[in-house]
N, C-alpha and C positions, 0 to 999 in steps of 0.2 A: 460757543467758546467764550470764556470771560476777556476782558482786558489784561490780565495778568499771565493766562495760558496764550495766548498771542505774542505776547511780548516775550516769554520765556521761547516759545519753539522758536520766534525770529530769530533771539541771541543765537539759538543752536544752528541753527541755518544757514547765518550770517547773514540775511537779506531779510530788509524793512521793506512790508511789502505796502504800496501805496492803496490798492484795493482788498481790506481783508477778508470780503466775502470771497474772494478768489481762495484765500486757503481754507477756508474754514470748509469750502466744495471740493477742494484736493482732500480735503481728509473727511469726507462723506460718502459714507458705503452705498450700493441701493438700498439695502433693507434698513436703514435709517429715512424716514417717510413722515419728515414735520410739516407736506405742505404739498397740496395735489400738485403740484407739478413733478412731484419728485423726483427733482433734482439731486443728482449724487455727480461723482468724481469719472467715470467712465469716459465722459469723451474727454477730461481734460489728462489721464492717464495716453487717452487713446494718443494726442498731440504731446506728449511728453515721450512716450516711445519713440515718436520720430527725432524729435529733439537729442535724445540719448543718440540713439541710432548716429549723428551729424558729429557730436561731439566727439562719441567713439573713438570712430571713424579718423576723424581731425587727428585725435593725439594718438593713434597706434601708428597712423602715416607720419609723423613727426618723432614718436618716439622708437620705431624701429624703420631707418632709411635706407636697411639693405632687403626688407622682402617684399618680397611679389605679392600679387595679387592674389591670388591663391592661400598665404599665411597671413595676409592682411584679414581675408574673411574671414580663416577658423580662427583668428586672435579676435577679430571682432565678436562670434561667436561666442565663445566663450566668457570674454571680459561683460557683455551686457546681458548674459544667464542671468537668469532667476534666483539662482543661487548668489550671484555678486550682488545684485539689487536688493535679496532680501538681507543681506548682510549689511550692506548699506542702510538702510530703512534701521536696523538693528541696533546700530551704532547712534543713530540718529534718536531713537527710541520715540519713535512716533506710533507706535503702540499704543502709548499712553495720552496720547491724544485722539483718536479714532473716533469717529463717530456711525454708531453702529445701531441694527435693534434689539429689541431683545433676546431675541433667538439667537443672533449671530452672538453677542454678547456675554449668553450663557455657554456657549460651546466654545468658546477662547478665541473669538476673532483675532482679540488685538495679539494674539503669538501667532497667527496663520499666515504661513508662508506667502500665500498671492496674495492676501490685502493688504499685506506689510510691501510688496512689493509695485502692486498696482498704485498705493496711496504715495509713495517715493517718486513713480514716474509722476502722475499727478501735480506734484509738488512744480516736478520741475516744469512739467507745462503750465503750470501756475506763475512761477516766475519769470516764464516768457513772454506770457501773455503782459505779465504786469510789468515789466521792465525791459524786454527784449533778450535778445540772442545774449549777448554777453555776460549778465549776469547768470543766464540759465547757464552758459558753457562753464560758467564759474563755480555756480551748484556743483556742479556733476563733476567737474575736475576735483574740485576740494574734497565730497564726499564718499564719492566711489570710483574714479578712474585713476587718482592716484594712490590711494590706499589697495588697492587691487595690481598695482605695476610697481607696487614697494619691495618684491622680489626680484624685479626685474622679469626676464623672458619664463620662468619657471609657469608652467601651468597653462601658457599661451602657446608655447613655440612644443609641445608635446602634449600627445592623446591623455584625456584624464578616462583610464579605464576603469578609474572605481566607480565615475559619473557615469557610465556607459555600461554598464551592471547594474546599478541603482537603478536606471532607466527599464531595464530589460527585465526585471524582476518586476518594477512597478505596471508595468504595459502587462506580463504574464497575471496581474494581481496577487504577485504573493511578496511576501514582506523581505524585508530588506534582509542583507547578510552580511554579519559581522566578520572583522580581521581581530586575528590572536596569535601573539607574539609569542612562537613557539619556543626558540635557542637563540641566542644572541652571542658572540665568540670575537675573537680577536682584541689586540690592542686597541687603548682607548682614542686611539687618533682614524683606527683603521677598522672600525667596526663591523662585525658582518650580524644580519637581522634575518632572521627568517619567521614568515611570517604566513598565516594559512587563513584562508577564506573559506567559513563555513555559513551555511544557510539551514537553516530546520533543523540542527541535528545531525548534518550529512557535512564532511568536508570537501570541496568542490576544488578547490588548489593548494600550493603552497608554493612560497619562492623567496629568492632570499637580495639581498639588495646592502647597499652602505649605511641606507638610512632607513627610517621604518618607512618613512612615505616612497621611498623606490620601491622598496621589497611589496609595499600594499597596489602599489601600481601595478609591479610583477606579475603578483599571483592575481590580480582582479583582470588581468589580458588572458591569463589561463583559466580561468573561470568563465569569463564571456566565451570563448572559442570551445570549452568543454559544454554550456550551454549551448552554444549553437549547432554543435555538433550533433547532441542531443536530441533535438528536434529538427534535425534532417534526417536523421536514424531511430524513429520514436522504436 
């Protein structure tokens, strides 16, 4: 990385790091291979995991001080998905900094969900290492635990059934399945949305909700349970 793409991802990051081979290893894939040791980003992801894990943890117990244990884990759960990290990484656009080889590089590494997300945790164990606990707790609050708690409880304190479709469709190997906005009715304060989950061709639910994302939650719970149905009754 030059002295210039250094200095830009820092701005973006908010932290000058005092060792910059530590980032320049946060954002080194394995198949990037300038030096028989090859040296990539894997165990400093691996200690960045845990670090997230800590931070998490820290602010879901401080940001919601009536639940249990039990809603602490699936909010934890959920808040450090793959899905929140790669959104983060996204925002961050560290894509565009990746170091990769050429194979990974012609197949579009830098938009690939896990390396966008592995190279984020990385990061943050990268800033650990280089500056300790606080400023990594600071990464990770600024970039993705408070931009993912900017709803408030929405998405943490209830099942995401269209993630738990997406999942079960990918596990079976077949491709994802789309929601479509079938009738939408009522006054504009009081809207009703109905909205139908279909997959290949075939419509597998429909349900109707206030809003589209209730209604797609709806019908993606009836859709999982019609699936699973399914295949206890082939």
């Amino acid at each position: 990385m030059t002295s210039e793409e250094i200095a830009a991802l820092e701005e973006t990051l908010s932290y000058r790091f005092r060792n910059n081979e530590l980032l320049e290893l946060a954002l080194t894939h394995r198949s990037h291979r300038q030096n028989a040791a090859g040296f990539d980003n894997e165990r400093l992801e691996f200690l960045g995991d845990r670090v997230l894990g800590l931070a998490a943890s820290e602010h879901l117990f401080s940001f919601f001080p009536k639940w249990d244990a039990g809603k602490l884990s699936k909010g934890l759960a959920r808040l450090v998905s793959s899905t929140s990290i790669h959104a983060a990484a996204r925002r961050l656009k560290l894509g565009d900094y990746l170091r990769l080889g050429p194979g990974e590089e012609k197949t579009g590494g830098r938009q690939k969900k896990r390396l966008l997300a592995d190279a984020y945790e990385a990061i943050a164990g990268a800033i650990y290492l280089d500056g300790g606990l606080r400023p990594a707790e600071s990464f990770l609050r600024r970039t993705l635990l408070e931009p993912a708690l900017e709803g408030g409880i929405e998405g943490l304190d209830h099942p995401d059934h269209k993630s738990a479709l997406q999942e079960l469709l990918q596990q079976r190997g077949l491709e994802v399945a789309s929601y479509r906005l079938r009738h939408e009715s009522g006054p504009q304060h009081r809207k009703v949305f109905e909205i139908e989950v279909w997959h290949q061709g075939r419509k597998l639910s429909g349900s109707e909700g206030h809003s589209k994302k209730e209604a797609e939650q709806a019908a993606a719970k009836l859709a999982l349970a019609m699936l699973y149905s399914d295949s206890e009754n082939p």
